[in-house]
C-alpha positions in Angstrom: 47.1 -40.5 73.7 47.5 -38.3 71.2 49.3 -40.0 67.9 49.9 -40.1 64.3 51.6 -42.4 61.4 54.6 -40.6 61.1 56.2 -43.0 58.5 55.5 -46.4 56.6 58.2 -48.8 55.6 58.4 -49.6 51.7 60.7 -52.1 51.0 62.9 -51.6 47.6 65.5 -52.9 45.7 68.1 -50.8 47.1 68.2 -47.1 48.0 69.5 -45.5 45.2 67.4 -46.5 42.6 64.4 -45.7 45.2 65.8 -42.0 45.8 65.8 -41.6 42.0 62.9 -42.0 41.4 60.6 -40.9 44.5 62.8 -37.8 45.0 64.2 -37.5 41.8 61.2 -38.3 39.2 58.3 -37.2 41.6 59.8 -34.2 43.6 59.5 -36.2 47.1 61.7 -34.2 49.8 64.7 -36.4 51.1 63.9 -36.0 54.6 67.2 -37.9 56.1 70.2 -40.4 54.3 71.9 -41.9 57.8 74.6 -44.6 57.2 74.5 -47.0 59.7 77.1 -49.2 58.4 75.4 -52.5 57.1 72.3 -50.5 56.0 71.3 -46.7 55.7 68.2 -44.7 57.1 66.1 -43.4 54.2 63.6 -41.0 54.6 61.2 -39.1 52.1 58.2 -37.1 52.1 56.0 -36.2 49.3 56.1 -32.2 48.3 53.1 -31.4 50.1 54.6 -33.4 53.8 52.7 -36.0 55.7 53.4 -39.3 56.1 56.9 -40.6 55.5 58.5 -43.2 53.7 61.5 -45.1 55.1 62.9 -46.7 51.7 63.7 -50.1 53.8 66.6 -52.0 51.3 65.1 -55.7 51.5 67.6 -58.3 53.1 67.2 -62.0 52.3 65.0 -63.7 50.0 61.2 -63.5 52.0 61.7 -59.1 52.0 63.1 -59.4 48.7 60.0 -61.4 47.1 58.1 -58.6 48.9 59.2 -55.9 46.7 56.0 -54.2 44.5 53.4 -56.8 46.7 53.7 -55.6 50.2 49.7 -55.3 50.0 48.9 -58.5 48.5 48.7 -57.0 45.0 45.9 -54.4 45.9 46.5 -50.5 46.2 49.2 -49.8 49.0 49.6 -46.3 49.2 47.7 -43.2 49.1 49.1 -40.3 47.1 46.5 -37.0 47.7 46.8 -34.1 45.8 45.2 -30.4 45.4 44.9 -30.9 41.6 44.5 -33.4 40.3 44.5 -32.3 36.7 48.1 -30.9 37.4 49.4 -33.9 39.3 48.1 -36.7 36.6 49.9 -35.1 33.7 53.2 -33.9 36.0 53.6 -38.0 36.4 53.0 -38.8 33.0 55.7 -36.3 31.8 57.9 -37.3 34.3 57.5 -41.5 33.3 54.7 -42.7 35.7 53.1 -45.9 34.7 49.3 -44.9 35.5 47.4 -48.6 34.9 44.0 -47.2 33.8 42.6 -43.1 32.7 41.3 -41.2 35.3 37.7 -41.9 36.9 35.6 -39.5 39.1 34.4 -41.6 42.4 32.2 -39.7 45.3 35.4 -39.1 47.3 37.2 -37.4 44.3 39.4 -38.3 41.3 41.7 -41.0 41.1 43.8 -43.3 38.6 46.3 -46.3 40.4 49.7 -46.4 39.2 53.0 -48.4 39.9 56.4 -47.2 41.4 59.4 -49.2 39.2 59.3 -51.4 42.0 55.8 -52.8 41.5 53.6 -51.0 44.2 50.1 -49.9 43.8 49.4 -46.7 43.8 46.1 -44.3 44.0 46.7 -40.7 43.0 44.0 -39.0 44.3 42.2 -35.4 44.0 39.4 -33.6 45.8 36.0 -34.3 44.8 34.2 -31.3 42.7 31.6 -31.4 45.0 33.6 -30.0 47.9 
């Protein structure tokens, strides 16, 4: 059966707030905005596609103590890039929160930061090895 993970639900605040600042601070695509009445379909992609986020508005008082911990408090998501270099200092211009410098692993360059919401983040560029 051929497959992929087309999309991942985060759970935010509510949608607005999200859009502003995955598509309007980091340059995500806006993939679809559905209103469906009591809550809206919310898609985004990052610049380079791939996986999207469905920015899931949290209902009740278990999905809103889920917002920023989804993972448990460890990294959540996955956020690969070309460069690095380019990326790192893009998100700092742009207001990231990046909780520790850059460090140089085997599998590439990396550095975790947090959405506004709390979530974990890797940013992550290729290794110089190849």
């Amino acid at each position: 059966m051929p497959a992929h993970l087309s999309a991942i639900a985060l759970v935010v605040p509510e949608y607005d707030s999200a859009l502003a600042f995955y598509v309007g601070r980091l340059g995500f695509r806006l993939v679809q905005d559905i209103d469906q009445g009591h809550k809206r379909w919310v898609t985004v992609e990052p610049p380079g596609g791939g996986t999207r986020l469905v920015l899931a508005r949290a209902e009740g008082a278990a999905q809103q103590a889920a917002i920023g911990n989804q993972a448990g408090g460890r990294v959540f998501l996955f956020l690969e890039t070309d460069d690095f270099a380019r990326d790192h200092a893009a998100m700092l211009a742009a207001g990231v929160e990046f909780q520790e410098a850059p460090r140089h692993e085997a599998y590439g360059s990396v550095a975790v930061w947090r959405d506004p919401f709390g979530n974990r983040w890797d940013l992550i560029g290729p290794s110089s090895a190849g």
